[in-house]
N, C-alpha and C positions, 0 to 999 in steps of 0.2 A: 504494500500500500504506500502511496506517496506520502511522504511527510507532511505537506503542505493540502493534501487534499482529504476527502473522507472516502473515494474511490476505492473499493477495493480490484484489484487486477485480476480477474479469475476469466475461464473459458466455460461457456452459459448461455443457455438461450438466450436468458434475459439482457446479457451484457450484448448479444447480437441484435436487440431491438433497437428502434428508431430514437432516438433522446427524447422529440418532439411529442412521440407515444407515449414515452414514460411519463414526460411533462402532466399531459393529458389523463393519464391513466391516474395518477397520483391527486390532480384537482378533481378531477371525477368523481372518485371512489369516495374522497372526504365529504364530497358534497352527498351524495348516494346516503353515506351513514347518517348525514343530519334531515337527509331525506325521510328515512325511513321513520317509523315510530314504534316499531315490537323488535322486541331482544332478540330475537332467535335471527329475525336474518340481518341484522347488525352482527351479532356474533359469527354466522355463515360466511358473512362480507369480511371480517378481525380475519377469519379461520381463513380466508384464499389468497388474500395479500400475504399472511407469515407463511402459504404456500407458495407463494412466488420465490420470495424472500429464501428459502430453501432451494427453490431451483437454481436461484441464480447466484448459491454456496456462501449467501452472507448473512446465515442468520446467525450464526456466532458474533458478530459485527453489531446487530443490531439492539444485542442482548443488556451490554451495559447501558446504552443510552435506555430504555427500558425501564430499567432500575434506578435511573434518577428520575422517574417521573411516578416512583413510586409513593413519596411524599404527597406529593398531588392529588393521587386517587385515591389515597387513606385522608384526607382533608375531605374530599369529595365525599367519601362513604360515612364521613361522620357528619358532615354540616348535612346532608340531604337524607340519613337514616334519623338526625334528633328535628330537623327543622322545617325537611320539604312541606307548604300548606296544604296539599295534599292527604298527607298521613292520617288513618285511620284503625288501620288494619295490625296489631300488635302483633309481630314475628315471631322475635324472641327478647330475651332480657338478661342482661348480665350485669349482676351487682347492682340492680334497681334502674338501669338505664336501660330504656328501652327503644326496643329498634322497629320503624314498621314496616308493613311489605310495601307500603307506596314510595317511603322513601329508598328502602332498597334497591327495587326496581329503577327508577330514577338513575341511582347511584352507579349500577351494574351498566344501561347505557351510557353513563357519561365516562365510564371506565372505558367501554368497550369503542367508545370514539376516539376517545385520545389514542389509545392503542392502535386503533386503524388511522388515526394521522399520523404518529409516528411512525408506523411502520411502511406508511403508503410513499410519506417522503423518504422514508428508509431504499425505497426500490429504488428512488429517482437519485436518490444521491451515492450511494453505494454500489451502484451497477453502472452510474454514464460517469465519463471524467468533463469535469468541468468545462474547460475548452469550447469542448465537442457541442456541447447545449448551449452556450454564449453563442459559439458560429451556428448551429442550427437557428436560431433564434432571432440572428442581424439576417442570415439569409433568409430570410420570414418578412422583414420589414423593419422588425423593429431598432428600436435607437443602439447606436454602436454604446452612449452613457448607458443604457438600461444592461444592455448585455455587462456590462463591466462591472455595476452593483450586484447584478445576480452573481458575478465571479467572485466579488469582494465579500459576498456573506458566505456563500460555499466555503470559500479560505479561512474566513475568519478564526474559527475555533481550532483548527487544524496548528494555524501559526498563531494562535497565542499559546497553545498547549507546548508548540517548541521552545517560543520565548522564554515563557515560564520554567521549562524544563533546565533551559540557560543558565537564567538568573538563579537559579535554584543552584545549581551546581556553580556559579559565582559565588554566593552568600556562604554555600558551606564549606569556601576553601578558605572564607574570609573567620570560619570558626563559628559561623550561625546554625545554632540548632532549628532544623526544619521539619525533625521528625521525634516520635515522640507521646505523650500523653496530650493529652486534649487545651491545655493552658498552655504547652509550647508552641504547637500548630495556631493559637490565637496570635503569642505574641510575634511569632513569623510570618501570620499572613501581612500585614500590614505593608513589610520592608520588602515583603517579593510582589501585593499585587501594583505596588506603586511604580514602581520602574516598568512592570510589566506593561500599563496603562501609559506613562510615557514614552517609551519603544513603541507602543503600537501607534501613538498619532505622531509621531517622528516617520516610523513607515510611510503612514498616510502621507503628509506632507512630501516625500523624497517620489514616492508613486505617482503624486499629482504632476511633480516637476518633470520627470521623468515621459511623463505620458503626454504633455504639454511640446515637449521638446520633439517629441518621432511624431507628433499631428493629429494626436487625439483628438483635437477638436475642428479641425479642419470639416469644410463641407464638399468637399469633393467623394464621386465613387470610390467604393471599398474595393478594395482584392482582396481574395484569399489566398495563402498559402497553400492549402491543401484542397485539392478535388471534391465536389461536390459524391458525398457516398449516396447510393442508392440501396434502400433498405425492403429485403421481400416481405411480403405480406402486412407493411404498415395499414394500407387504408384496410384489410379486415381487419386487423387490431384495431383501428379507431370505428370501427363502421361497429363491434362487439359492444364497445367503451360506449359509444352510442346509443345503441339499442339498449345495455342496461340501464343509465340515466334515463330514456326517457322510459322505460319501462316501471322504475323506483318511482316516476314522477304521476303514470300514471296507474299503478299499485298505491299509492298515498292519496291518489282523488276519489278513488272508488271506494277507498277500504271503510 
């Protein structure tokens, strides 16, 4: 995997799909779950994205991001099992606090949403390299700037996890304890996330210059370096992508 990107480099169907697809496939799906309104096929929809996700050999990849968004859906399953206006229906009860089925339910899709956002942008980002979607994307139309901020958030976490990783090993040659019980790791975030945050708008800065100078902002036509790729079976992959949105859409008008 690149260090600078969240790519993984595997051999995959999925890594042989159209970026554009993925793009697609990934707003879709998200929209489709908040489509819907019964668990079962929200959980259906959670269950075919972490199979994609398997095909295309990154689901190991997508596992720790996962687990930080565990906090989130235990916040969720507590504020909407004590609070949703709904609740009626007594579940269960532990230690006098009691949990309902309205707000459970509730809780169980807003778990099983975030789950299929994360993992739906997990396809798009872990299976296309960066680049490759920026240029599918100016070759679409769109602005050479827009393509560049979609590049600049792909990277972002990628290179501050390097920085960090830097400055970390600067600090503990300097004798700073960064590892540790829980009061160390306080008083060492400070001294590493502050440099880290100056590094990263020094970057910025040196990138603006940088991309100013070779004609970023010029209004003349683009080239590209590399050949426009031809991808097989895209418009049925979108023609699929299609037919289930508007299928979610007309599944939720009748139901």
């Amino acid at each position: 995997m690149d260090t600078m990107t969240l790519y993984v480099d595997k051999k995959s169907p999925i890594h042989s799909i159209d970026p554009l697809t993925k793009l697609i496939y990934a707003m879709v799906n998200i929209a489709i779950a908040y489509i819907l309104n019964r668990l079962v096929p929200i959980f259906i929809l959670t269950l075919l994205t972490f199979f994609i996700l398997f095909l295309g050999k990154v689901f190991r990849r997508i596992v720790p991001i996962l687990g930080l968004s565990l906090l989130l859906i235990f916040s969720i399953v507590i504020v909407q099992g004590f609070f949703n206006p709904e609740n009626q229906t007594v579940l269960f009860e532990i230690g006098g606090i009691i949990f309902y089925e309205e707000g459970m339910l509730a809780a169980s899709m807003f778990t099983l949403r975030i789950l299929n956002m994360i993992a739906s942008f997990g396809v798009l980002i872990l299976t296309t390299r960066p680049d490759e979607l920026v240029e599918a994307l100016i070759r679409r139309g769109f602005s050479p700037r827009f393509g560049y901020v979609i590049l600049a958030v792909l990277q972002l976490i990628p290179q501050m996890q390097a920085t960090m990783g830097k400055i970390t090993d600067a600090q503990r040659s300097r004798g700073m304890e960064t590892e540790g019980n829980l009061s160390t790791r306080i008083q060492a975030f400070f001294p590493l996330i502050i440099p880290v945050v100056l590094n990263s708008l020094n970057d910025t800065r040196e990138r603006a210059i940088a991309l100013e100078i070779r004609g970023f902002g010029s209004k003349s036509a683009r080239t590209f370096l590399n050949e426009k790729q031809e991808y097989p079976y895209k418009h049925i992959l979108r023609g699929f992508i299609l037919v289930g949105l508007i299928g979610a859409i007309v599944w939720r008008v009748w139901r």
